[in-house]
N, C-alpha and C positions, 0 to 999 in steps of 0.2 A: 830779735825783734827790732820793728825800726818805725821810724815816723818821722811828721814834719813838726817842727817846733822853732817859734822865737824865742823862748825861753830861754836861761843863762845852765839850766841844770834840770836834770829829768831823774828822777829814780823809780826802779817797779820794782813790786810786791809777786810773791805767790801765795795764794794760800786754797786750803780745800782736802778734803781725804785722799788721801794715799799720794800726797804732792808735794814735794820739797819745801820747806819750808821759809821762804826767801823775802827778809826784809829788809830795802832801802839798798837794792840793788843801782849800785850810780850810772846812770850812760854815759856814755859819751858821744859827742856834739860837735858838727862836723857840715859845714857848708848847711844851717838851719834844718839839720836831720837827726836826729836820735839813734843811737845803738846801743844796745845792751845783749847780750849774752847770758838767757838765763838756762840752769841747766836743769834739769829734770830726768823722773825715774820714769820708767814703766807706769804705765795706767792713769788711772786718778780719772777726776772732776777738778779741775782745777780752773782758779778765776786768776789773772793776770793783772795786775794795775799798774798802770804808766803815770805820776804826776810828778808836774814840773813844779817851778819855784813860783810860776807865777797863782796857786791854784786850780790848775785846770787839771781835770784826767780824763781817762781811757781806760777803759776794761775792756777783756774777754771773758767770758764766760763759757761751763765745759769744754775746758781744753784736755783734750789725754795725750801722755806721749807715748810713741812709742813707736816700731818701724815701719815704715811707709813702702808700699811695693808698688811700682808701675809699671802695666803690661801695654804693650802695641801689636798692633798690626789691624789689617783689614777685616770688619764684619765677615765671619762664614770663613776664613781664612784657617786652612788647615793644613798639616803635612800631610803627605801623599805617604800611602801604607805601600810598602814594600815587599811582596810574595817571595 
């Protein structure tokens, strides 16, 4: 996860059913951007929170993890059958 921040220090949370349980994850902060690395299991509802030192936050809301497929090509684009 990443963001912009002026802030001196950012830490996030997970929390929600079937979701790691992660609190006061620290970022790190990098040309007034934010990183952190959170890691997660299979599935869940999971809410996210980002806040920094100054009070401000950010959430997500139902997040699930888990493996992402991506397909390409052209509409109607098929292989040609072979006799």
């Amino acid at each position: 996860m990443y963001g912009p921040t002026t802030a001196s220090s950012v830490t996030v949370s997970v929390s929600g059913a079937g979701c790691p349980k992660l609190q006061g994850v620290k970022a790190t902060i990098f040309n007034k951007t934010w990183t952190a690395k959170v890691p997660g299991a299979k599935g869940g509802d999971c809410m996210i929170v980002a806040t920094d030192d100054k009070g401000n936050s950010a959430n997500i809301s139902h997040v699930t993890y888990g493996d992402v497929w991506y397909c390409g090509g052209k509409s109607g684009s098929r292989p040609q059958a072979i006799h």
